[in-house]
N, C-alpha and C positions, 0 to 999 in steps of 0.2 A: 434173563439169560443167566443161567447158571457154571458157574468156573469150579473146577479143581481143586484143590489143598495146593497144588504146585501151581497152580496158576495164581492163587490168588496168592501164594506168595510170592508171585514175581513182581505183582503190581501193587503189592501191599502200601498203603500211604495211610498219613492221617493229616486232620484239616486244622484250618484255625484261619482266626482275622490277618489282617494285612501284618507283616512281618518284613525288618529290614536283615537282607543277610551281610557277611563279607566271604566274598569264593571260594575256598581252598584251594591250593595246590596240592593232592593228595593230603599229607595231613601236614600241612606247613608250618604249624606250631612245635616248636624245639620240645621233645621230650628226651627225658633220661630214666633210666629203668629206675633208680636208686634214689632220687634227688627232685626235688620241682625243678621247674621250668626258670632260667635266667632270663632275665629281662634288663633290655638297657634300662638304666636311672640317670638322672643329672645329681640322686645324691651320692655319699661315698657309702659302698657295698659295705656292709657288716661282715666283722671278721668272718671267715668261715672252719671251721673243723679244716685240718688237712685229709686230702682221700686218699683213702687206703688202697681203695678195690677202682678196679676199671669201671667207667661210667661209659654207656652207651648213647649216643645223642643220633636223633632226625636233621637233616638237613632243613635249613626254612628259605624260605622264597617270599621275596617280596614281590606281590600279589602285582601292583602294578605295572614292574618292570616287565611283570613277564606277560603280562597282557599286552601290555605294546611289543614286545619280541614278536609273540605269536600271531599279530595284526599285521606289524609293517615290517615284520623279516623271515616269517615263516614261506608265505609265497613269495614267489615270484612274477603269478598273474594273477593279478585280482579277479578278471575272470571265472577263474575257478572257484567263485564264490557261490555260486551255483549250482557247479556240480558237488560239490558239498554238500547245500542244502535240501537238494534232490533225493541226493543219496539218502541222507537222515530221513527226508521223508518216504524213501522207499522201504527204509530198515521200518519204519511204523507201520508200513501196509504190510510190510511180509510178518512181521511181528502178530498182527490182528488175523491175518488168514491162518497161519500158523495156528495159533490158539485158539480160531472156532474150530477146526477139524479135530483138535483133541477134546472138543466139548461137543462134538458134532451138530455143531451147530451153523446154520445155513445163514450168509451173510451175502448180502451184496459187494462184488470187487472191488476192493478200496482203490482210491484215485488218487490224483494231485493234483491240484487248480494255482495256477499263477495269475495275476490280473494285477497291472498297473493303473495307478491313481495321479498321472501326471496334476490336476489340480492341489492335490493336496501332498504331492511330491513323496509316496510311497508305494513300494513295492508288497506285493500280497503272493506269501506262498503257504499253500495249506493242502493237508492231505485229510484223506477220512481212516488216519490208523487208529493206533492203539489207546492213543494220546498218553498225560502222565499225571501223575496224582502230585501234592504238593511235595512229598520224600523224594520224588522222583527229579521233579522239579530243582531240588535242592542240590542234588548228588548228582545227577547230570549234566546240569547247566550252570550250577554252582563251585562244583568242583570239576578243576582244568586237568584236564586229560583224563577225566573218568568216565569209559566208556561205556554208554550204558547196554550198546546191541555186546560188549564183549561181557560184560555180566549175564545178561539175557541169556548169552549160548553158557557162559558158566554153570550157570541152575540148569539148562539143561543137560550138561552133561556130555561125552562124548560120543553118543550112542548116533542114529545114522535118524535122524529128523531130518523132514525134508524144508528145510530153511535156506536162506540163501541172503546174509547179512552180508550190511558190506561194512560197514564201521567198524574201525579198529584201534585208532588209536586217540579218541577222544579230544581232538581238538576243533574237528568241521567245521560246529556250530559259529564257532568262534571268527571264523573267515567273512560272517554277517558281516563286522565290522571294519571288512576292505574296503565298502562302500556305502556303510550307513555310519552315521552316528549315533544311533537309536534305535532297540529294536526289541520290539514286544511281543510274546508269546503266550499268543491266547490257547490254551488246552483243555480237554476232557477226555479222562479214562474209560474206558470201558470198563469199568468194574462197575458194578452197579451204584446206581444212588450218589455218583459222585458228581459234586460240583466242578461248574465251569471257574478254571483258575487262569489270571493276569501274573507274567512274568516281565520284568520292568528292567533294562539296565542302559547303561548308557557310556558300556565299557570304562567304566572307572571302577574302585575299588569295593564295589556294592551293587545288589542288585536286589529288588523289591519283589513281593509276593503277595499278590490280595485276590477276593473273588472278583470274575469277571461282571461288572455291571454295566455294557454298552448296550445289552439288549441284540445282540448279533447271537442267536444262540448256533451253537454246534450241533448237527443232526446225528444223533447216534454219538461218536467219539471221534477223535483227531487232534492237529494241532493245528494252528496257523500263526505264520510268522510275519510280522506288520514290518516292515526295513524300512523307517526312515531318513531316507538318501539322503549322502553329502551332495554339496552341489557342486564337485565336479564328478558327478557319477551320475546326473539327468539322462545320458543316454540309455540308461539301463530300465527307461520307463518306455521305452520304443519294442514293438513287440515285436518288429524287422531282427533287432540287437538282441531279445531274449529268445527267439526263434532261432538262429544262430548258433546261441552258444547251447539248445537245447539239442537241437541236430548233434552237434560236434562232440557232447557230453554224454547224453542222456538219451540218446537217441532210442539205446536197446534195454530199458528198463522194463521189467516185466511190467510195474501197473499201468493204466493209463496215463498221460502227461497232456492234461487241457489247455491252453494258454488262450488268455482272453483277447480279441481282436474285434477289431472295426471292419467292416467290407465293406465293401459298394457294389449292389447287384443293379442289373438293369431288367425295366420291367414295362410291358406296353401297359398305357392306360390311353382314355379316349381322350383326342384333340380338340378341347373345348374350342379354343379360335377357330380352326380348319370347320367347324360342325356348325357353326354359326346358320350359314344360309343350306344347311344339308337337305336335301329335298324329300320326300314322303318315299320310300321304299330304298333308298339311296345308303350304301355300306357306312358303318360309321369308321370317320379315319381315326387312326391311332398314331402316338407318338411313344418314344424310347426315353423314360426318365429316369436318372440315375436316384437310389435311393441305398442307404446308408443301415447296415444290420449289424448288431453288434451281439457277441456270444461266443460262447468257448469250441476252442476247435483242434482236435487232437492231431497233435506232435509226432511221438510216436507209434509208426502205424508199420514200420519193417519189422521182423520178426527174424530174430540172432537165429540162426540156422545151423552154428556152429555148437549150439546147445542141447541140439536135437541128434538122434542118433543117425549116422549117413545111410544107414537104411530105407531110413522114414523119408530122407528130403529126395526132389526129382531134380532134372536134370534142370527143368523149366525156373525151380526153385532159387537152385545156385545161381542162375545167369539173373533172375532179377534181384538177385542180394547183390550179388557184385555189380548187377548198374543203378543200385542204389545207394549202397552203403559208400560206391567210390564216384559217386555222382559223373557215370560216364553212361549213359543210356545207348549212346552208339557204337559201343562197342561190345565183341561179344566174347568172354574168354577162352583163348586155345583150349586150356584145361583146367582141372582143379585136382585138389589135394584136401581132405575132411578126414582128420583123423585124432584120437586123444591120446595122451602120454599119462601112463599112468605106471606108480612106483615110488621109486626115489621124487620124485618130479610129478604131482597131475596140473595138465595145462591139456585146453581143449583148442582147436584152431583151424584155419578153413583157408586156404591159399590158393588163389591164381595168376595162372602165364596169360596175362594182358593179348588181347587181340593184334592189336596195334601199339607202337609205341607211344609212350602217355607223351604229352603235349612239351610237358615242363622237360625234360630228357633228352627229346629233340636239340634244346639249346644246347644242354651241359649234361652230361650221361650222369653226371655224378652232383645234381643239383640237390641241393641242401633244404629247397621248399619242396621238392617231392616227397610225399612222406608215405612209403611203400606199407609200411606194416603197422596197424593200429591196436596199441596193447590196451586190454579192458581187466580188469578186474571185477568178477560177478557183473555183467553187463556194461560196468559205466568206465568210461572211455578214460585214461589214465594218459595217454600221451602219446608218438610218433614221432616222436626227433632220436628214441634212443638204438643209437648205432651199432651197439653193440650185440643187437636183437639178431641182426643181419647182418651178413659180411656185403663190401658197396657194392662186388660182381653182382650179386643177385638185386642189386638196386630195383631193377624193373618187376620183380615179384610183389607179386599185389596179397595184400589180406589181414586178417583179425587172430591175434595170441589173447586168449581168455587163460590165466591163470591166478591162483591165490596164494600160489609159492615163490612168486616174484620177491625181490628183495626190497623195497621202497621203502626211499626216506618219508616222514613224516607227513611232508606236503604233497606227497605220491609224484613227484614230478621228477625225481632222480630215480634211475635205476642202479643199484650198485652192482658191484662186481662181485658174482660168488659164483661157485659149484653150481647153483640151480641154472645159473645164468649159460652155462658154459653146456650145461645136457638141452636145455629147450636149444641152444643155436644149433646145435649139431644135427637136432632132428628136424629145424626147420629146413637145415642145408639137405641133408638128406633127403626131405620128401620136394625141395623141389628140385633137386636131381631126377628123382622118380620121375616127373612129372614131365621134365625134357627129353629124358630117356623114350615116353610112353608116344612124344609128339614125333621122336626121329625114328621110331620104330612103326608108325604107324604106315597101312598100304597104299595111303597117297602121300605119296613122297613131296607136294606140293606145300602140303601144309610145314612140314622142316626147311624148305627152302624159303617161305614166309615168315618162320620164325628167325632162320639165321641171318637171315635181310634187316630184320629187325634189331633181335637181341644177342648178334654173333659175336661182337665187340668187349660185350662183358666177358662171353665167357675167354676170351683172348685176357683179360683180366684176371679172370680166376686161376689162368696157368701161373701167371704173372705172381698173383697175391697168395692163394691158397694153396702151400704146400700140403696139406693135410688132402684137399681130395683132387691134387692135380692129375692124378692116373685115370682118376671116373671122369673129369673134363674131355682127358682128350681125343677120345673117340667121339665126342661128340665134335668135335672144329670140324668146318669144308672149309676147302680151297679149292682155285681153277689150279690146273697143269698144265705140263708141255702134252698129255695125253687129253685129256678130257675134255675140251671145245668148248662147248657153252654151257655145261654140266660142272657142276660142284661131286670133288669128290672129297671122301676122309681117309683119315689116316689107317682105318681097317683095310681101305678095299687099293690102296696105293701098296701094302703090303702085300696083299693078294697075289697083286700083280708084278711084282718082284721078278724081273728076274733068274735064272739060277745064280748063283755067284753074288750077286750085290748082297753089299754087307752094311748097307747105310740108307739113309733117307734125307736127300738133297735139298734142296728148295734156293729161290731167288729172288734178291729185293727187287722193285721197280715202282716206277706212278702209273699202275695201272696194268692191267693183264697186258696188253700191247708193249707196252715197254719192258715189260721184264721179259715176254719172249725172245724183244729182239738182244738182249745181253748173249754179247760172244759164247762168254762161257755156257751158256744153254748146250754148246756143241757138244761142250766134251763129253759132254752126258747122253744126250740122245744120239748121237755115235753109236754107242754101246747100248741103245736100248731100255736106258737108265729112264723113270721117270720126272722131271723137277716138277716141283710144287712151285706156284709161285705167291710172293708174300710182298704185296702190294699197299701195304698201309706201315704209316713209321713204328706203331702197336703191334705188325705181324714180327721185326727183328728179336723186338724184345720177349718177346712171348715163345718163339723159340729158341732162343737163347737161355731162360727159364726151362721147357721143355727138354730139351740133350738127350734125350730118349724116348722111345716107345719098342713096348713089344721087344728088347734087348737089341734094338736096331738106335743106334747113335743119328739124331740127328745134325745135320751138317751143312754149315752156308756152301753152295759152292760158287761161289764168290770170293775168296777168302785164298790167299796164297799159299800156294804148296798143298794145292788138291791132289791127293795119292787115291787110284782109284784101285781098285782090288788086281789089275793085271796086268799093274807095271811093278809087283816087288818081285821077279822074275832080274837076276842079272843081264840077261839081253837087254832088254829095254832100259835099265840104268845106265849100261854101257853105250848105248844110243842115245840119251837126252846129255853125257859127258860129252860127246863128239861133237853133238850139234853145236852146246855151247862153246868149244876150243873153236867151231868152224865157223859162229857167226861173233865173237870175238869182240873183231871190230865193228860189228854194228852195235853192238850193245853198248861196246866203250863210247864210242859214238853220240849215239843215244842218251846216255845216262849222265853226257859232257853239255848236250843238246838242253835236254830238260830238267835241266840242276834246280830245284827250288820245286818243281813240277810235281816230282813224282822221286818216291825211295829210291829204287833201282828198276832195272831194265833184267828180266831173263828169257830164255828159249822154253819157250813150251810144246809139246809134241804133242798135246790134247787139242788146238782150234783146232777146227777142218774149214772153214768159209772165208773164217774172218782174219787180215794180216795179223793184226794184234786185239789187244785187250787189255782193260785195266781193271786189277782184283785188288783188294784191303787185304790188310796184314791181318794177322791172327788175331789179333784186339782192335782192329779199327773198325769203323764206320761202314754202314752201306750210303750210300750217295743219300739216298733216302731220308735216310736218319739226319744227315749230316744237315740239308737243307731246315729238316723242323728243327732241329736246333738251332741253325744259322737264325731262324726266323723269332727263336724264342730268345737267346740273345739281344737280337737286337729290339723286340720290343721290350725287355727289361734294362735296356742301356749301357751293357756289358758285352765285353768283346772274348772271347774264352781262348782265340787263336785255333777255331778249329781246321784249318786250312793247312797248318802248320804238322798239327797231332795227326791226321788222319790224309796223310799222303798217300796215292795208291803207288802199286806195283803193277809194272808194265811189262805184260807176257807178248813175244813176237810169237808169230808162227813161221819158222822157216820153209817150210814146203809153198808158201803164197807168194805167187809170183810180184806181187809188189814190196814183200820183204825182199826179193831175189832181185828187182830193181834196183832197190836202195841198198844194197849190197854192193853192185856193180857201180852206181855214182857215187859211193864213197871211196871203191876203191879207184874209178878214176880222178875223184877231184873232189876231195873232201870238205874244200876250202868253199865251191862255188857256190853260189845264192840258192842255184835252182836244186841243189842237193839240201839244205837247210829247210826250202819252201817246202821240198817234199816228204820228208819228216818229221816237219809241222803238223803238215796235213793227215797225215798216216794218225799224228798223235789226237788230234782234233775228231777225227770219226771213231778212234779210238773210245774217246772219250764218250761220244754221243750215245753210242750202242750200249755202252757198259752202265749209263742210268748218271754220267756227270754232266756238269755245267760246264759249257765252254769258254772260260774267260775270255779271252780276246774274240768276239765274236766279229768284229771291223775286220784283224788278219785276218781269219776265217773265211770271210767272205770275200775277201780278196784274194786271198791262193785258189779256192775254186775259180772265180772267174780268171785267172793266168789260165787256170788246167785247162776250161773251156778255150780259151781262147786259142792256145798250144795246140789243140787237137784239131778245133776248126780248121787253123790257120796248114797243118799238116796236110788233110783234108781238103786244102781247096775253097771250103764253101762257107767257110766267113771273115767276111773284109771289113774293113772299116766302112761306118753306116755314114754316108752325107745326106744331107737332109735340107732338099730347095724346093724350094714354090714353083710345083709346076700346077698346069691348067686342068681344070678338069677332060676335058679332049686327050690330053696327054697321055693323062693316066688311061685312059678307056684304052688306046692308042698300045700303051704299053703293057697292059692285060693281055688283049687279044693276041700279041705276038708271042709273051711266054706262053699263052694256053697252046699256039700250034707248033714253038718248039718243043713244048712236054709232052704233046701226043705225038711227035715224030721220035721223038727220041723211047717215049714207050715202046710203038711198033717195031721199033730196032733190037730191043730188048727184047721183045716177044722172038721175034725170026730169029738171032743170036741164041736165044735160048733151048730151040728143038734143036740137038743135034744129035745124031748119027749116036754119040757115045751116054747122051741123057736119056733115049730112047731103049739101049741097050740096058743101062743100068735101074730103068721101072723094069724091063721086063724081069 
């Protein structure tokens, strides 16, 4: 095989006998431009010249502290020692593919083989790259933090080669030693004529260099790396544990990834017992024996789709990426989004709106093990916890950010905060906006009513959290109304239907569509024609209360005291709600003497139509709603906040309703008497129910209705006091038969009573 001038100067080495080194940290030896090198002594320094002229010095590092730093404080999972060392050996295969095509030269696709040695208690990872010559050896794995794939693109230059390294900042290698205490690297370059070389250390201050003599030769070039595990790192010899972390890692590495495994196939062979007495012409019986095959068996077998131009990939393609890469096989996704950002910023990425809601979400919308978006860097899997990728509304967006302009610390497991960080979230926000946009606009409107079943909550979140794109949120929320039945509508088509004159957009708390229809205050509003929205969960107050607008229409509780509707600031109608109040006066004084601690105050409102009263929150207080989930959140934290207290409603009469006109007249006959007290109890008690409150006294409550019952019966005639004696069964039969023939006597009396002369007149 014939190399290049530039190739063979990438790989350029020279050989020699076994050699002991000690590491460098770049060049960790003290130099000064002017002066030798200082060195501690235990005798005393000899005078020295005074210096005249400024001295330049290197920083030095003691070689071993900083090998234990970068062992047992650079990660945080040991784990990741693997994908580390994957990587390095992907940088070698893409390194050797690279450089035959500049040599045109036709090789077979380099691999990587892992195979555990439980007996002999080590780990074997090996690829068929580029391998390294003993210079390489030295400068690589000798010196800390010098990175040999960032030299490799060095020499080449900034020109557009189709490479695709992933090593950057020269410490990977070094992660071996989260769970070996030993570890050897057998190698051979591809340069021709080069011997197979032994790299020997054992993380201390030195590491060895000799030819390889086991007699294991390398086919063509590569490396492999022998990890002699600590013992409590045995589990890393289980190919269940390296299968794992190769899925979760390295799943999308372009070369091959073999890992060696034991199976057990089953196989018919003939029933020697059962064939014993088998007779002449007679089937021979067979039995099922399990038998044990051992050999490499490829990892990754998904192909990044997100690499490939979205031209190229089908539709078939994307749904088995996504039920592979998010290991949900049953589920198929609404949509997707495949697009690259290229600029200030290139990052490549492929995102979807989940079918269904994922599993873990169901519990906690905002669950911390859900890891919606998987950041790769050149293929290999970089992490999923960082938040800042994604804002939590969009929690439920599922997919893969491939970029190489990400900020990462050292051990790639932080992402920092920067500029880059801040243009990828906005376009991730962006396109899955898009992508909800393309589900609510789509002409079966079943599939939007699926997704807001599903994932309607967040985006009641996103009003909440995301001032930046709250305006493109909000045409996308439904709700039911006082119009719409069993239909969800939005806030475009509630405006549609506006109206002339309305100058606002209503809405009302409750538990549940049923209960917020029946709130009083519903009247006032569909009176006039008005539509309310209703907002049924403790997440719908907050979320409009965040919202205060759309389309330059104010939204507004009507709930909320001192609802002014657009055609009462007319002075007629002022001068009418002044009169009512001078004329119902004393029921309010009343009232507001009545239910002290209850409730703020008591006034006349001229908007119910049905209902005697009603009870509305102050301008900053509570809907019932609210009041409850917090009541409930208090007390499981063990804290009392006095919300009972802060969040008193106001109690609006209706004067035109004849049992406000009741309780007008039993106060002004006898204000003092019980059954005036009971009755205004009661007024206040259904008050309450209708308007989405808690009844406290629920004992009185059920006792003033049954007076009322019993008051009207007893009015009425037709209920007396029940006595209750053992009579026979004769009796009773006895005493059936006669109500049955007084109730059809008194029917036919009914009947005849009923044709008369002026009922006849009045059908005709």
């Amino acid at each position: 095989m014939k190399l290049s001038t530039a190739a063979l100067a990438l790989l350029a080495s020279t050989y020699g006998s076994t050699t002991a080194f000690v590491p460098s940290f770049g060049n960790v030896v003290a130099r000064r431009t002017k002066a030798p090198a200082l060195f501690m002594s235990s005798e005393a320094p000899a005078a020295e010249a005074p210096t005249t002229a400024g001295e330049t010095f290197e920083f030095q590092a003691e070689v071993g502290r900083v090998m234990d730093i970068i062992i047992n404080s650079l990660y945080s999972d040991r784990d990741v020692f693997l994908r580390e060392l994957v990587s390095n050996a992907a940088d070698a295969c893409d390194k050797k593919r690279f450089l035959s095509i500049t040599e045109n030269e036709t090789l077979a696709k380099p691999e990587i083989k892992i195979k555990a040695d439980p007996d002999n208690n080590i780990l074997i990872i090996e690829d068929s790259g580029v391998g390294m010559t003993k210079d390489e050896l030295v400068n690589n794995l000798g010196r800390i933090a010098q990175s040999g794939t960032k030299a490799f693109l060095d020499a080449l230059g900034k020109g557009t080669a189709d490479v695709n390294l992933i090593g950057q900042f020269g410490v990977g290698f070094y992660s071996a030693y989260l769970v070996a205490d030993k570890v050897e690297v057998v190698t051979k370059s591809m340069q021709p004529n080069s011997p197979q070389l032994k790299w020997t250390s054992n993380a201390g201050s030195s590491f060895t260099i000799s030819e390889d003599d086991s007699g294991d030769e390398i086919e063509g070039s590569g490396t492999r790396l022998v990890l002699h595990l600590k013992e409590d790192a045995s589990d890393y010899l289980e190919s269940a544990k390296i299968n794992e972390l190769l899925q979760r890692y390295s799943e999308f590495i372009e070369f091959p990834i073999n890992i060696w495994k034991e199976t057990t196939e089953y196989k018919q062979v003939p029933d020697e017992e059962a064939n014993k007495d088998l007779k002449e012409g007679e089937e021979s019986k067979m039995k099922t024996v399990p038998e044990t095959v051992e050999g490499y068996e490829l990892v990754n077998k998904h192909k990044p789709v997100w690499l490939r131009s979205p031209k190229e990939v089908t539709e078939e393609e994307y749904k088995e990426f996504y039920q592979g890469a998010f290991r949900n096989s049953y589920d198929e996704p609404m949509q997707h989004s495949h697009f690259v950002l290229e600029g200030q910023v290139e990052c490549k990425s492929v995102l979807y709106i989940p079918g269904m809601l994922p599993f873990e979400l169901s519990k906690d919308m905002f669950d911390e093990n859900a890891r919606n978006i998987r950041l790769y860097v050149k293929r290999v899997f970089i992490n999923d916890k960082f938040e800042d990728l994604m804002p939590r509304w969009l929690k439920f967006v599922r997919g893969v950010v491939d970029s190489d302009d990400l900020p990462l610390n050292v051990s790639r497991e932080i992402l920092q905060k920067s500029k880059v960080l801040s243009i990828i979230n906005k376009r991730l926000v962006r396109k899955s906006l898009d992508m909800i946009e393309a589900i609510a606009d789509d002409v079966d409107e079943t599939k939007y009513i699926l997704f807001w079943n599903n994932f309607g909550k967040y985006l009641k979140v996103g009003i909440i959290e995301d001032d930046r794109n709250r305006k493109e949120i909000a045409p996308l929320l439904r709700f039911f109304s006082s119009k719409s039945g069993e239909e969800f509508t939005s806030l475009d088509t509630y405006v549609e239907n506006m109206p002339e004159g309305q100058k606002s957009i209503y809405y009302v708390t409750g538990d549940g569509r049923a209960a917020a229809s029946m709130s009083p205050v519903v009247e006032k509003l569909t009176s006039r024609g008005y539509e309310v929205l209703f907002a049924t969960e403790p997440l719908d107050e907050i979320m409009f209360e965040s919202l205060r607008e759309f389309k330059d229409f104010d939204v507004v509780d009507a709930a909320k005291e001192g609802l002014s509707l657009d055609d009462e600031e007319d002075e007629e109608t002022k001068k009418e709600k002044e009169n009512l109040a001078q004329e119902y006066k004393q029921v309010v004084e009343y009232l507001e003497a009545l239910l002290a601690g209850k409730v703020q105050k008591v006034t006349v409102s001229n908007l119910l139509t049905d209902s005697p009263a009603a009870l509305v929150q102050g301008a900053y207080g509570m809907s019932p709603t609210m009041q409850r989930y917090m009541r409930a959140q208090t007390v499981a934290s063990g804290s009392d906040m006095g919300l009972d207290q802060m969040n008193q409603a106001v109690m609006e009469i209706n004067p035109k309703h004849p049992i406000v006109a009741d309780l007008e007249r039993m106060i002004k006959n006898d204000k003092e008497a019980k059954e005036t007290e009971e009755y205004a109890l009661l007024m206040y008690d259904v008050a309450s129910m209708t308007s989405g409150y808690d009844v406290k006294d629920m004992g009185g409550f059920a006792k003033r209705v049954m007076n009322l019952m019993h008051s009207e019966g007893a009015s009425e005639g037709g209920v007396k006091e029940a006595v209750i004696e053992k009579e026979s069964k004769e009796d009773v039969i006895e005493q059936e038969s006669k109500e049955e023939v007084v109730i059809e006597k008194e029917s036919k009396e009914e009947e005849d009573a009923a044709v008369t002369p002026e009922v006849i007149q009045e059908d005709q």
